[in-house]
BALOBA-1460 file (C-alpha; in Angstrom, 3 decimals):
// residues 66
<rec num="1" residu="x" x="-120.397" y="121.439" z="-60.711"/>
<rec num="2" residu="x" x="-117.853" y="119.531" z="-62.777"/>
<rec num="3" residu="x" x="-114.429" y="120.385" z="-63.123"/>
<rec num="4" residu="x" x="-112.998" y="120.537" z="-66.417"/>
<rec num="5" residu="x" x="-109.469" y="120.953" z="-67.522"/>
<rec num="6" residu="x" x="-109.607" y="123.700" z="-69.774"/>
<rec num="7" residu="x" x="-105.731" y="123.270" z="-70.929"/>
<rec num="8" residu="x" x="-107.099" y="119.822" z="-71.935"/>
<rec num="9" residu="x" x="-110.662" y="121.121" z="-73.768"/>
<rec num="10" residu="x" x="-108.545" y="123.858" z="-75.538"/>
<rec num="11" residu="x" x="-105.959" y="121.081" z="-77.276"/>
<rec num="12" residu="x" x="-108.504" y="119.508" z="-78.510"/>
<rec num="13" residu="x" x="-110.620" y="122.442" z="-80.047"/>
<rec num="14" residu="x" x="-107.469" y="124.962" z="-81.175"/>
<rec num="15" residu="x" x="-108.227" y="128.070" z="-79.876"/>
<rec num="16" residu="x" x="-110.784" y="129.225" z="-76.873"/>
<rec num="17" residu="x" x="-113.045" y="131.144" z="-79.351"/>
<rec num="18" residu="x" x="-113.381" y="127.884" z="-81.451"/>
<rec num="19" residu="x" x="-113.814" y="126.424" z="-78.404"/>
<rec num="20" residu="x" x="-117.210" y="128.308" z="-77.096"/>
<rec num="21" residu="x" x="-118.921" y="128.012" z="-80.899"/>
<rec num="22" residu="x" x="-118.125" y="124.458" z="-81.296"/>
<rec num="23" residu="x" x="-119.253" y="124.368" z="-77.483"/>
<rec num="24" residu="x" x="-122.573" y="126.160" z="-78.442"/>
<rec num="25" residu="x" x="-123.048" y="124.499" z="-81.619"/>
<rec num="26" residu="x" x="-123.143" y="121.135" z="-79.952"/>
<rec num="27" residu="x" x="-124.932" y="121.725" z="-76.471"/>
<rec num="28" residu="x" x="-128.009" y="123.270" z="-79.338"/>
<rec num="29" residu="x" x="-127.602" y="119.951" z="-81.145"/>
<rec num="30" residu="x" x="-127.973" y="118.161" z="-77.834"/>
<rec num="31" residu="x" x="-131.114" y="120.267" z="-77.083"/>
<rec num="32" residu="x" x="-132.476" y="119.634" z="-79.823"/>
<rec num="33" residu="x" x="-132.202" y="115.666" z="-78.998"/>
<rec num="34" residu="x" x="-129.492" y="114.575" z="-80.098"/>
<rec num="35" residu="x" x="-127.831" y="111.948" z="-78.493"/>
<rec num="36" residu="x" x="-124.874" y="111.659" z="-75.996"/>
<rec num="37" residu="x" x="-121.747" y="110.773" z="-77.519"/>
<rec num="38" residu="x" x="-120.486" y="110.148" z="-74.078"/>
<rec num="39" residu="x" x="-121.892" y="108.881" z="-70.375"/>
<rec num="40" residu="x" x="-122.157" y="111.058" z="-67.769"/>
<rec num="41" residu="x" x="-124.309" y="111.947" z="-65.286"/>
<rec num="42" residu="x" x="-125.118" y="116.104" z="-65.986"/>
<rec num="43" residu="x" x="-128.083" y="116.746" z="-67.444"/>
<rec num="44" residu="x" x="-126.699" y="119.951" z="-69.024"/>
<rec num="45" residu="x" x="-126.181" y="120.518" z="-71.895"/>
<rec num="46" residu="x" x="-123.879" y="123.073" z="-71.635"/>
<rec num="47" residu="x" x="-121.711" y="120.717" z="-69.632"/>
<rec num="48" residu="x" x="-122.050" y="117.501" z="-71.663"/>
<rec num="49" residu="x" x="-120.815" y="119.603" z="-74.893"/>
<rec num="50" residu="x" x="-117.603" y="120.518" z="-72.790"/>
<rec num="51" residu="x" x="-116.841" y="116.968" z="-71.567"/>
<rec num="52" residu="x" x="-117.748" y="115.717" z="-74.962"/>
<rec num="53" residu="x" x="-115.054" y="117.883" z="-76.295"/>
<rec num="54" residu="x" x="-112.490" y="116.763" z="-73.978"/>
<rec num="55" residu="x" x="-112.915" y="113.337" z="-74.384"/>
<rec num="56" residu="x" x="-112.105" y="113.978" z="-77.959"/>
<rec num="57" residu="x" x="-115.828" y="112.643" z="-79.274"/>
<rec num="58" residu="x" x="-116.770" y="115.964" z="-80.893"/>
<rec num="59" residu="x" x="-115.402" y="116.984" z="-84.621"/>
<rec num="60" residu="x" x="-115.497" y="119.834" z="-86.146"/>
<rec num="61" residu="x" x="-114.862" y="120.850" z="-90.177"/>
<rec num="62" residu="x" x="-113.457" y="125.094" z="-90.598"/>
<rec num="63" residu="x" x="-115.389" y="126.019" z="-93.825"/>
<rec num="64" residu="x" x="-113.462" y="127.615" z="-96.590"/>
<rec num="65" residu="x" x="-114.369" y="131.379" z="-97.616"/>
<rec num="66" residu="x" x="-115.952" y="131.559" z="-100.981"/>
């Protein structure tokens, strides 16, 4: 299992609830065949979302209520 700073995966998503939808959101994206933004060796996609996040790769835009 990697080990993933979660101080470090926070900063770069602002809060842990952003954190786990963004995480979701992508790791679906990435089942659905998108490709890696990063290398690694994990096949999981779960775990590639995270370390995509941390390595700063992975935007995200807050909608504004209508």
């Amino acid at each position: 299992m990697t080990y993933m700073p979660v101080g470090e995966i926070i900063k770069n998503a602002g809060s842990i609830a952003k954190l786990a939808i963004i995480a979701a959101r992508r790791a679906v994206e990435l089942n659905n065949g998108a490709n890696k933004l990063i290398a690694t060796n994990t096949t999981r996609f779960s775990t590639i979302a995270l370390e995509e996040i941390a390595a700063g790769k992975v935007k995200y835009k807050i909608k504004e209520a209508k």
